[in-house]
Structure formats: structure tokens, C-alpha cells
C-alpha positions as a Markdown table, in Angstrom:
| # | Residue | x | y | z |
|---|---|---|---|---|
| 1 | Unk | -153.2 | 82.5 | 162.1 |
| 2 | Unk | -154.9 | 80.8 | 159.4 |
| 3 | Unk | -152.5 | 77.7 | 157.4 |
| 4 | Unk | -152.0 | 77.3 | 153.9 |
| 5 | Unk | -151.9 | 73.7 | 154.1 |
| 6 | Unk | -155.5 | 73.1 | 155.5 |
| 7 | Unk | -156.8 | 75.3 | 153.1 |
| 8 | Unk | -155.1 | 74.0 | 150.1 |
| 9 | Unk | -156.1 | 70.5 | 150.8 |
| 10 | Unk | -159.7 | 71.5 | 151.1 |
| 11 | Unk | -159.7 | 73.7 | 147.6 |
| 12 | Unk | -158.1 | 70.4 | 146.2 |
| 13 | Unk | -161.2 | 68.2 | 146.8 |
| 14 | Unk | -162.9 | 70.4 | 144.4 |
| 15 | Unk | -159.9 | 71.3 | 142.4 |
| 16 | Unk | -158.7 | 67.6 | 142.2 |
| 17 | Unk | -157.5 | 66.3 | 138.4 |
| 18 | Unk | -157.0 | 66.6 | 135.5 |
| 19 | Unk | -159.6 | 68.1 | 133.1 |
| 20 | Unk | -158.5 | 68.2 | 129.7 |
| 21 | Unk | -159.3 | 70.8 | 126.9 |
| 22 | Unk | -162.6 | 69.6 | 125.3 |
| 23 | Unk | -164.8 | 70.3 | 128.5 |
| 24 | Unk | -167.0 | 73.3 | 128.2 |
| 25 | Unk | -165.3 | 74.8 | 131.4 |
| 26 | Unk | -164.0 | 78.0 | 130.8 |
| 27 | Unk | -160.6 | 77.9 | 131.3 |
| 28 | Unk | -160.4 | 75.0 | 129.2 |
| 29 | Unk | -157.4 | 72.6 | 130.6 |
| 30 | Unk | -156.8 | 72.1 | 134.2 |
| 31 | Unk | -155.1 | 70.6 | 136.4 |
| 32 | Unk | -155.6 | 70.6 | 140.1 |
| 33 | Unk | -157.9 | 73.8 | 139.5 |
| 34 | Unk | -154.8 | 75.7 | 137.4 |
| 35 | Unk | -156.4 | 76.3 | 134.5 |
| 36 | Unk | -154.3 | 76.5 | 131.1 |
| 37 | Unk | -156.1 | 80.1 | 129.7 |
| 38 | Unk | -155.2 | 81.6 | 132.9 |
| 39 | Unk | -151.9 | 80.1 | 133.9 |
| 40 | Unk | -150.6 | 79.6 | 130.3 |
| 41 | Unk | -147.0 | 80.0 | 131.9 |
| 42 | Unk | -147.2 | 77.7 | 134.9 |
| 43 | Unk | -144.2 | 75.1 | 134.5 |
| 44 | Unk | -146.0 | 72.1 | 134.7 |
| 45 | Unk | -147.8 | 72.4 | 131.6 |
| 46 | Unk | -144.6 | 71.0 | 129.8 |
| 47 | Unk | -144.5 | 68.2 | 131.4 |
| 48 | Unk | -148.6 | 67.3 | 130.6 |
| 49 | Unk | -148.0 | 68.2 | 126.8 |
| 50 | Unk | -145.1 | 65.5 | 127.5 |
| 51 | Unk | -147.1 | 63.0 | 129.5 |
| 52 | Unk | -150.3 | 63.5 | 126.4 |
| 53 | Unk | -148.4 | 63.4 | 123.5 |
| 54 | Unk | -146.6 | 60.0 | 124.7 |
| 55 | Unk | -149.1 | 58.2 | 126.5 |
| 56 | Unk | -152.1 | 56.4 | 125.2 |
| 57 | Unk | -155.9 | 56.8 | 125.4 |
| 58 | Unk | -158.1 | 56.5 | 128.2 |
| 59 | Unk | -154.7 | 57.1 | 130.1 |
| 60 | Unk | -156.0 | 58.6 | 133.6 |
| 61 | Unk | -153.5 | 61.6 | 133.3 |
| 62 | Unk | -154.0 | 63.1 | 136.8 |
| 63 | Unk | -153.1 | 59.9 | 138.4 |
| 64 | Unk | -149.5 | 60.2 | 136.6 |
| 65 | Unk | -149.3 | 64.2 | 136.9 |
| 66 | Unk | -150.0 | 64.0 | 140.7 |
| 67 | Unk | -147.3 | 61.2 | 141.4 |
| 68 | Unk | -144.2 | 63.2 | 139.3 |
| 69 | Unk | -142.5 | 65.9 | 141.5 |
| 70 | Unk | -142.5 | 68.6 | 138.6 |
| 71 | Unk | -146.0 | 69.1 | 138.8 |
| 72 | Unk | -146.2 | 69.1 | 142.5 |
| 73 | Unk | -145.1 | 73.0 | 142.5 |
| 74 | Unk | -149.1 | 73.5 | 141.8 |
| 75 | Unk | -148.9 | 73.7 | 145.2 |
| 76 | Unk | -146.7 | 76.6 | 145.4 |
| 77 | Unk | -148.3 | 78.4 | 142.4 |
| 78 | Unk | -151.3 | 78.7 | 144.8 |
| 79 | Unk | -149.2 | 79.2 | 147.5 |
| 80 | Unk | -147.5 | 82.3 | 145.6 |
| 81 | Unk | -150.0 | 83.8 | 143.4 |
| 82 | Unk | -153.1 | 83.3 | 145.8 |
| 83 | Unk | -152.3 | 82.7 | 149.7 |
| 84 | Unk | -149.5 | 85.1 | 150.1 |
| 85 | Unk | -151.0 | 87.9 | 147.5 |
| 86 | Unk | -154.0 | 88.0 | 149.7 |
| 87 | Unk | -152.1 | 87.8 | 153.1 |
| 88 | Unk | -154.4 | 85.0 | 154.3 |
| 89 | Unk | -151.4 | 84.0 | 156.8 |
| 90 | Unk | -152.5 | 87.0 | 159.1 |
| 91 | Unk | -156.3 | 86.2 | 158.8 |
| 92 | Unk | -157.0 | 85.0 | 162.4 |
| 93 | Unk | -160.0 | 82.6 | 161.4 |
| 94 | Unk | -159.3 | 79.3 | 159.7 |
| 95 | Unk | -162.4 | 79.0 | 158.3 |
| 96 | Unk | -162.9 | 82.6 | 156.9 |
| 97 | Unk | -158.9 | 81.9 | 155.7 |
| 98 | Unk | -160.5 | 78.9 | 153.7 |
| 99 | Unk | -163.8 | 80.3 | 152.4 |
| 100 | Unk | -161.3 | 83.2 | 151.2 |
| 101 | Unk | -158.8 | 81.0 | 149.6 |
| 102 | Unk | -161.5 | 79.2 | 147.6 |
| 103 | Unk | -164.0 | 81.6 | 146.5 |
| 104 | Unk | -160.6 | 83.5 | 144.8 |
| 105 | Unk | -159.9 | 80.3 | 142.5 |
| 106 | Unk | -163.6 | 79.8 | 142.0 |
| 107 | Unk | -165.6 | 81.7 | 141.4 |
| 108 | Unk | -162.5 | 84.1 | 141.3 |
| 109 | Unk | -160.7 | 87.3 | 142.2 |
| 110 | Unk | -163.9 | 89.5 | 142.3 |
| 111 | Unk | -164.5 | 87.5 | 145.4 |
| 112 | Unk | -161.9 | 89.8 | 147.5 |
| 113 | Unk | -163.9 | 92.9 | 146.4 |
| 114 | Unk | -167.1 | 91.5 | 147.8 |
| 115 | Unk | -165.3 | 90.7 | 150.8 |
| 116 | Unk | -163.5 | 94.5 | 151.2 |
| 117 | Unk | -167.6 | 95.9 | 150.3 |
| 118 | Unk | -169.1 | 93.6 | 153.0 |
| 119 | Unk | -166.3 | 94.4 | 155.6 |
| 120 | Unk | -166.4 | 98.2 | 155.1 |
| 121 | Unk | -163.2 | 98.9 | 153.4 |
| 122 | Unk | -162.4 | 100.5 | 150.2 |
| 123 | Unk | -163.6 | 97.9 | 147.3 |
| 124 | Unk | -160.5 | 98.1 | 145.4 |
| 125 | Unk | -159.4 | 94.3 | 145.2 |
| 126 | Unk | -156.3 | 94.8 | 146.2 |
| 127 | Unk | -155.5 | 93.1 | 149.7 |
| 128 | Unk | -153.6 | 95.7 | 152.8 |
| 129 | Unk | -153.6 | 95.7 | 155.9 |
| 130 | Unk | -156.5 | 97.5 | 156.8 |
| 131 | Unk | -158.7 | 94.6 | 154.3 |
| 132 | Unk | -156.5 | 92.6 | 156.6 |
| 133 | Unk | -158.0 | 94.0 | 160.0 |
| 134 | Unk | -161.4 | 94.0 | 158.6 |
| 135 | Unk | -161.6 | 90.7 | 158.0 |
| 136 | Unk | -160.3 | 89.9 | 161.5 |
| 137 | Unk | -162.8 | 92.3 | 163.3 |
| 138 | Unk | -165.6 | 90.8 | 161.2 |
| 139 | Unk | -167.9 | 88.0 | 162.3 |
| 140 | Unk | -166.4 | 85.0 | 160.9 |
| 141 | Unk | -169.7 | 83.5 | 160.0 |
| 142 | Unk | -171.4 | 86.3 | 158.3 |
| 143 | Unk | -168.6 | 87.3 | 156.2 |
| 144 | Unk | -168.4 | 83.5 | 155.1 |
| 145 | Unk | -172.4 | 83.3 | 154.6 |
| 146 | Unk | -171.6 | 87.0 | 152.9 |
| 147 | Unk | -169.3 | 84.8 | 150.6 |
| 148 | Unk | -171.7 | 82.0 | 149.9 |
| 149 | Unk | -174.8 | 83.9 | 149.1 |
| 150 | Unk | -172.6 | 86.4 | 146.6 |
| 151 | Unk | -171.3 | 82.8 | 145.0 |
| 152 | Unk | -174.7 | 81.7 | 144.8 |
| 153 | Unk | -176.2 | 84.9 | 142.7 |
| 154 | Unk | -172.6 | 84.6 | 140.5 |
| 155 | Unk | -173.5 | 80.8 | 139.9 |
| 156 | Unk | -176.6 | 81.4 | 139.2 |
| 157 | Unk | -176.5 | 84.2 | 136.6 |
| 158 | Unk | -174.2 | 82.3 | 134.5 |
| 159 | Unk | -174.8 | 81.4 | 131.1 |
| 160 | Unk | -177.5 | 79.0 | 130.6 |
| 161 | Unk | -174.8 | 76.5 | 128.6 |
| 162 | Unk | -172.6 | 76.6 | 131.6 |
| 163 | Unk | -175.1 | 76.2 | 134.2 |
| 164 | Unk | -176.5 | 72.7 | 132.6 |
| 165 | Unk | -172.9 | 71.5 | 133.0 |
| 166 | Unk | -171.3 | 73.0 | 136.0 |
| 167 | Unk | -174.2 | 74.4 | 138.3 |
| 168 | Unk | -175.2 | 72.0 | 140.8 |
| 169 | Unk | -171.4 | 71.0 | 141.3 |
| 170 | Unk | -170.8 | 75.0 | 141.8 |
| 171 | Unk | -173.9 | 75.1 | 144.2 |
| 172 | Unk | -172.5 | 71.9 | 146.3 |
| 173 | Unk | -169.0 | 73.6 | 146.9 |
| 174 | Unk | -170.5 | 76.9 | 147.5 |
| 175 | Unk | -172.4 | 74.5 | 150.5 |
| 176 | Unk | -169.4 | 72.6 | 151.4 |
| 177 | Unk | -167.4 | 75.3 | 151.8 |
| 178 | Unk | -170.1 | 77.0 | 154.5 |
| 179 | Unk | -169.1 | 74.6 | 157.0 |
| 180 | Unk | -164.9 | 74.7 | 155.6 |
């Protein structure tokens, strides 16, 4: 069965910092890919408005956040709201586990209904069993090239603002993650 920890770490290499609120990114501050529009109640926002509004300029603030144990429970927000929603501990495949995991935080929860559409189940977005034994029954890598080529057209189609700042990073995860 697939592991939360492998796939976590390899979200957070394209998850990893601290992006604060003046980016054009969409959901505005993040953290370790938990974005502040989205996850306005996530615990360890207290602690960055504390770390901001005391430390100085050019400070490198996800150096800090990473190292202080009350922002380390980003881990289990994704743990929680992602890995166990979606009930990737019973996906057999590792690397459809991790194409999975990923494509839900970006480009986001759509992802699961392209997944139920392309394994034959009903395209409701919500994650059972039956999703469950589709995706174990499916080919492993053409329900993850499935996933790339749907992230690629939802990339793609983007606003043309977005695109000059976040496409070809999008496009090189969508490829890195081909191969996760």
C-alpha cells in the first residue's frame, strides 16, 4: 500500500517555502504549498504573522518556519485533509499514490474527478471504495499519463497573466511527477 511519507516529501520539492502575499499566485501566502485563501484556519499561520511582524526584511522566513515545531503540523494538515480524505493508504501503486496526492494540491481537487472519469467510475469527486478499486485495477501508467496530459490542458488554458509567471514551472512538475 502506497506511504504518505514518500509522497509528501516529493509534493514538498515543489511545495517547499515560504511565498508571501504580494506574488501573483492565487492563493496568495503559502507555506509549504498551504496556501492562506484556502487554509485561512490552519494553526500555523499565527505563528508566521508572529515571525513577520517581529523579524526584519530580507528575513528568509521559510528557513525559520520550517525549523519551529508549531509549523511542522503542515505535515499533518496534508496528512488529514488530503491523504486520508482520498484513502491513498489503500492505493496499491506508489507512484499512482503520488501522482494522486500532487495533482489534488496542484492543480487541485478536480483532479480526483478526472481520475473517477478516466477509471470508469461515477465522476462525483468524492473518494469510496469502488474509486478505490478502480484505481487499483487501472494501469498505473496510463492513469498517471491520464493525470499529466489533463494537468497540461488545465495549465495551459490558464489566464494569460498567470501563465507568464507560473507556466513553465507548472509544465516541469506536471513532467517530474510522470516519472514520481
Amino acid at each position: 500500500m502506497a506511504d504518505f511519507k514518500t509522497a509528501y516529501e516529493i509534493t514538498l520539492k515543489n511545495e517547499y517555502g515560504y511565498t508571501p502575499p504580494i506574488t501573483k499566485d492565487p492563493g496568495g501566502e503559502t507555506f509549504d504549498g498551504i496556501d492562506r485563501r484556502d487554509n485561512a484556519d490552519w494553526a500555523g499561520w499565527k505563528f508566521v504573522d508572529e515571525l513577520k511582524s517581529t523579524a526584519g526584511k530580507g528575513l528568509k522566513l521559510g528557513n525559520y518556519l520550517r525549523k519551529d515545531p508549531k509549523v511542522r503540523e503542515a505535515r499533518d494538515a496534508y496528512y488529514a485533509a488530503i491523504w486520508e480524505k482520498l484513502l491513498l493508504d489503500k492505493v496499491i501503486n506508489q507512484s499512482v499514490a503520488n501522482n494522486i496526492f500532487d495533482a489534488y494540491i496542484n492543480p487541485g481537487a478536480a483532479s480526483i474527478k478526472i481520475v473517477q472519469e478516466w477509471c470508469g467510475v461515477t465522476k462525483d469527486g468524492i473518494v469510496g471504495q469502488k474509486t478505490i478499486n478502480a484505481i487499483n485495477a487501472a494501469n498505473p501508467q496510463s492513469l498517471i499519463f491520464a493525470l499529466y496530459t489533463w494537468k497540461r490542458g488545465y495549465y495551459e488554458a490558464r489566464p494569460q497573466s498567470l501563465k507568464d509567471e507560473f507556466l513553465v514551472g507548472w509544465l516541469s512538475r506536471a513532467e517530474k511527477m510522470r516519472t514520481a
